[in-house]
N, C-alpha and C positions, 0 to 999 in steps of 0.2 A: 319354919323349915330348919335344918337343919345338916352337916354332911355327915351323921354319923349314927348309928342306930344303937341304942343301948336299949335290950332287952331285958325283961322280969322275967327269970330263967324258969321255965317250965323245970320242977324238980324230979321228974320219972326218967331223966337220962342226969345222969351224975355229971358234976362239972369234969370230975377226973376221965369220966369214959367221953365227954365233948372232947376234952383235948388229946384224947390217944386216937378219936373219931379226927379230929383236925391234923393229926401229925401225919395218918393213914391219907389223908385226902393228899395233903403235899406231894408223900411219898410217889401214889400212884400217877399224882400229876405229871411228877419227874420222870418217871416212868412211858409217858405218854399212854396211858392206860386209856383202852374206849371200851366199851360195852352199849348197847343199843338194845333197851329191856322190850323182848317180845311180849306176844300174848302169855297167859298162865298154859293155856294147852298147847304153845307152842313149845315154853319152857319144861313144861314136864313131856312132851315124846325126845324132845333130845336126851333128858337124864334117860326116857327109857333109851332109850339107844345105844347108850354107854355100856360097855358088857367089861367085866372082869375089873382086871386093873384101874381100867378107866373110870370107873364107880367113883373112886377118889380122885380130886385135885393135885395138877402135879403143874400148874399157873395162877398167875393173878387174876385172870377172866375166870378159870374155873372156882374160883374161891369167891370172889365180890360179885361175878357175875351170877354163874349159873348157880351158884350155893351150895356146890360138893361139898362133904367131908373131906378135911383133909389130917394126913400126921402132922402130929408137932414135929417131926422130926423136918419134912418138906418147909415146914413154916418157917423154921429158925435158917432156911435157905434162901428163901424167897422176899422175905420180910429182913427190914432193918434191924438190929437186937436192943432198939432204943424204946423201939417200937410195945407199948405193954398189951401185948397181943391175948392175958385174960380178960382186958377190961372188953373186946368186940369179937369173943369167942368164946361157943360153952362148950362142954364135954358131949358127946354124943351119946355116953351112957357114966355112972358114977368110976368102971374100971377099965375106961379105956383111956388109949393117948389120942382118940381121934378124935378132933374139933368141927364145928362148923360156923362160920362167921354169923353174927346176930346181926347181921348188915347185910343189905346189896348196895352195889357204886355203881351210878350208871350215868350214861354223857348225855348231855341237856344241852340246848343252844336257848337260851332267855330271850335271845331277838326275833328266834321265830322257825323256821324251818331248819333242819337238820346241814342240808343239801341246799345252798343259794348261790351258784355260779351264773351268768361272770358276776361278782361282789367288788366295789372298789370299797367297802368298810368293812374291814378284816373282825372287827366284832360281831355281824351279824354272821361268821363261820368258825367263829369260835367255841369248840365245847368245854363247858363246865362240866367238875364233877358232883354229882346228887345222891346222897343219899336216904334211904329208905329199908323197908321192912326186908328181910329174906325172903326167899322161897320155901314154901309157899305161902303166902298172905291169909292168914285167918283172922277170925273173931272181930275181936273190938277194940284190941287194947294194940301192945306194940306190934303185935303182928300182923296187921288190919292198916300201917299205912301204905297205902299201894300207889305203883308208877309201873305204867306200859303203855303201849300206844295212843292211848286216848291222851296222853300228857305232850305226846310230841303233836300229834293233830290240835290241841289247847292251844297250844302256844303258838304254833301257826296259824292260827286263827286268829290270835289277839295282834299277831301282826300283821294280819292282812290289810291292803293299804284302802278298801273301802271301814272295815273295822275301825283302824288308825283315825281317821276320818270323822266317825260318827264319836271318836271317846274324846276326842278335840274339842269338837265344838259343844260338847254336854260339858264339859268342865268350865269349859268360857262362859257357860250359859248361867251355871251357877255358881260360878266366883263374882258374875256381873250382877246377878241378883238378888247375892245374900253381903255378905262381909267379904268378900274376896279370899275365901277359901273354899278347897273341896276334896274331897276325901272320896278316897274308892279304897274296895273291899272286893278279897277274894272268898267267898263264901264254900267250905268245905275246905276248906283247903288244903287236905291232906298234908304232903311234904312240902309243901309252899312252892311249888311249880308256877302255876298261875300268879300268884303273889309279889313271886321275883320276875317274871316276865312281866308287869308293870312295873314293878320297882324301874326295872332295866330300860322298858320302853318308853314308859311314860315319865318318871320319876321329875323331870323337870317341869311339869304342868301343875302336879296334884300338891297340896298340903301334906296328904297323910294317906300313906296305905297301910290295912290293916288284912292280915290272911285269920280267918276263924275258922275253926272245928272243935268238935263235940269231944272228937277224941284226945285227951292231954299229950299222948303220947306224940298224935299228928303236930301237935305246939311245938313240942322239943324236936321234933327232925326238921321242922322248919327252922328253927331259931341256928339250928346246927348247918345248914345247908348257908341258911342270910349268913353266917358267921363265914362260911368258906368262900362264896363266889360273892357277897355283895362289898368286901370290902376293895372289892378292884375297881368300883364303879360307885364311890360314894360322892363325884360331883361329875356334872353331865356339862362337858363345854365350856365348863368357868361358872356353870350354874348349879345353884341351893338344888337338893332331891329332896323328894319326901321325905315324912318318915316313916321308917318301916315299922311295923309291929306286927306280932302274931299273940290273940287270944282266943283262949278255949271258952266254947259257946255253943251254946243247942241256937240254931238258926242265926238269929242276928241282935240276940237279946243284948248283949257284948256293948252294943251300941247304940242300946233303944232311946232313943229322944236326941240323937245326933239330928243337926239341922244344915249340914251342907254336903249329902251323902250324894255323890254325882256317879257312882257307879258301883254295882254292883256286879261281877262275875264270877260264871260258878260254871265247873264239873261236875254233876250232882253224877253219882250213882243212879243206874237205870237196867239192874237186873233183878228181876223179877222175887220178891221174898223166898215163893215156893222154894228157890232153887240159889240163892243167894248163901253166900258160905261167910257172912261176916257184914257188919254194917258200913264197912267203904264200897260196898259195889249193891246194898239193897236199895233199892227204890224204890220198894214197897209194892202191893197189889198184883196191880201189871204194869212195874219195873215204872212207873210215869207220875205217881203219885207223889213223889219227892219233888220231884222236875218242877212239877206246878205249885208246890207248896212253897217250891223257894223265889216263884215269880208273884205268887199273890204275897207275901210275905214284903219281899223287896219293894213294892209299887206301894206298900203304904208308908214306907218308909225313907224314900228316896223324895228329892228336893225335886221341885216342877222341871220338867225337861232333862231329869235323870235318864238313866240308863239299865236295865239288865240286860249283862251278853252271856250266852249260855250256849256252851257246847257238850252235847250230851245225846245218850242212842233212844232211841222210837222204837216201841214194843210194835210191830205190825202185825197184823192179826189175818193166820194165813188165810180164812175166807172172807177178807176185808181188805185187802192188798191196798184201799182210797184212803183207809182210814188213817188219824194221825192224831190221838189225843192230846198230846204239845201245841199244834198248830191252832186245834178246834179253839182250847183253851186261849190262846193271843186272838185270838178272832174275835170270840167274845167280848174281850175286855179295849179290845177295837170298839165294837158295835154298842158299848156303853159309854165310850166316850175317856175310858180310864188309862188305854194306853195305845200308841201307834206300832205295828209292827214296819218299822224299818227294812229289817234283812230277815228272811228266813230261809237257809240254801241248805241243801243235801251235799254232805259231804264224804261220807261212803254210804254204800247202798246194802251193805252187808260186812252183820262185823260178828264173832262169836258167832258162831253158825253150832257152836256145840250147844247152845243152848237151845237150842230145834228143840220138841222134844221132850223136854225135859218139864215143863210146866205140866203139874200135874191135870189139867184141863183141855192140854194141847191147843191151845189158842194161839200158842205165834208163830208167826209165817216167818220172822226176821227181824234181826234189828238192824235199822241202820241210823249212822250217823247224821245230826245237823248243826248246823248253825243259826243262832239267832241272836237278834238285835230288838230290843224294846223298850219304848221309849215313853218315858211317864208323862201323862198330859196335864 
């Protein structure tokens, strides 16, 4: 262990544009800047809504928030002039003055819910600031790392006190039974959401935490984010933290023949290919084939009395409303003896409802959200 995290700097964000990305974080901090990233279809009927003038940016919310264009001329008001505001803004077209930020900032709590009154630990209501892709989120590459609700239900999940609970005693379980360490992983980890909410909650138990994705891009805004909000929090109580890391990885090759892997958590993407606009939110098939591939995946790899916790949406299938291929799939691997399902609870029951519909086959009735706990035998 360690109190200090030195990164192998993903090179698809420049170290120059990290530290104008660093100088913008302070600023808006100073600022008291909040933004709370909704759904993508909530974000886009608000731009619709905006008529005239209001089309463009004329605040700091509409600019990191909602992702208006805005004039250079408002910018050089609003913004410090220290500030190299070409390194996280391109042109809107090659002849104009009007910019749009190649960023959104949005407010994160790492301890867990947004909202936790009465709190006597003024840390677990503190918001950090996150950054990640613009609006709107496409493809694969930087505009594909995504953060909206499902990151703030993440993270309060990982802090829920029966969660808390079950990633305790799995760490105890294999620090006592191998060499006395143990390593967890945020599996997809886009902007390192999940990643830092261990760092933050657990960071005193684990050896080593590591956030992977496929995407390089999802590496650098992680690395970007650890650099902003974990250096507030690099010793826990008078105690060593992990250490942090984030590498880019198709599944968990990253770390194939690790022998003291006590947990794995993941957000996996769970909308449907047909309809899916970029590989942070496909799941494949019908939206659930990701889901499963990162549990059979994990359970070969995880040390005896591991863990996967996975919070992520259920394709329901409207003349099926019992069905639950997530659930079937933990049952199974129950029923073979390979792993125990600890926790599995519904935690919305309807999320993206735009996506009714929209599957070419009309198969789904709804997604809704769950949580689970899974425990390697």
């Amino acid at each position: 262990m360690n109190n200090g995290n030195n990164f192998h700097q993903s090179e698809t964000i420049s170290t120059a544009e990290r530290s104008s990305i660093g100088d913008l974080v302070k600023f808006l901090a100073a600022k008291n800047y909040r933004f709370l990233c909704p759904t993508p279809e909530t974000h886009n009927n608000y731009l619709t809504s905006r008529k005239g003038p209001q089309t463009k940016a004329s605040s700091l919310t509409d600019i990191f928030g909602w992702s208006l264009p805005v004039e250079r001329s408002v910018l050089k008001e609003l913004l410090p002039q220290s500030l190299d505001i070409d390194r996280i803004f391109e042109r809107i077209d090659a002849n104009s003055d009007v910019l749009k930020a190649t960023i959104r900032v949005t407010s994160l709590n790492f301890n867990g819910p947004v909202y936790s009154y009465p709190c006597n630990d003024e840390r677990k209501i503190t918001l950090d600031l996150y950054v990640h892709s613009a609006f709107p989120c496409r493809g694969s590459g930087r505009g594909g790392v995504f953060c909206g609700p499902d990151t703030y239900r993440y993270l309060s999940y990982l802090a829920s006190p029966s969660v808390k609970e079950f990633i305790e005693e799995s760490c105890r379980t294999v620090k006592t039974s191998g060499g006395g360490t143990a390593t967890a992983v945020d599996l997809g980890c886009g902007p390192g959401a999940g990643a830092l909410g261990l760092h933050r909650q657990y960071g005193h138990i684990f050896t080593s935490i590591q956030g992977l994705d496929i995407n390089p891009y999802a590496i650098a805004f992680s690395e970007v984010n650890a650099g902003s909000v974990e250096t507030k929090y690099q010793n826990v109580n008078g105690m060593s933290v992990a250490d942090l890391a984030f590498k880019e990885s198709s599944f968990l090759s990253a770390i194939d023949g690790i022998e003291d892997l006590a947990l794995v958590i993941s957000d996996p993407p769970y909308i449907s290919t047909a309809t899916a606009t970029g590989v942070y939110c496909d799941g494949g098939d019908d939206g659930m084939a990701f889901a499963i591939d990162v549990i059979d995946r994990s359970l070969k790899l995880l040390a005896p009395g591991g863990l996967v916790i996975m919070h992520t949406g259920v394709s329901v299938p409207g003349d099926a409303p019992e069905k639950d291929r997530l659930l079937e799939r933990c049952q199974q691997l129950e029923k073979k003896g390979e792993a125990e399902i600890l926790q599995y609870v519904l935690i919305d029951n309807d999320v993206f409802g735009n996506e009714v519909g929209q599957d070419p086959q009309n198969r789904l009735g709804w997604l809704q959200v769950v949580g689970m706990v899974l425990r390697k035998k």
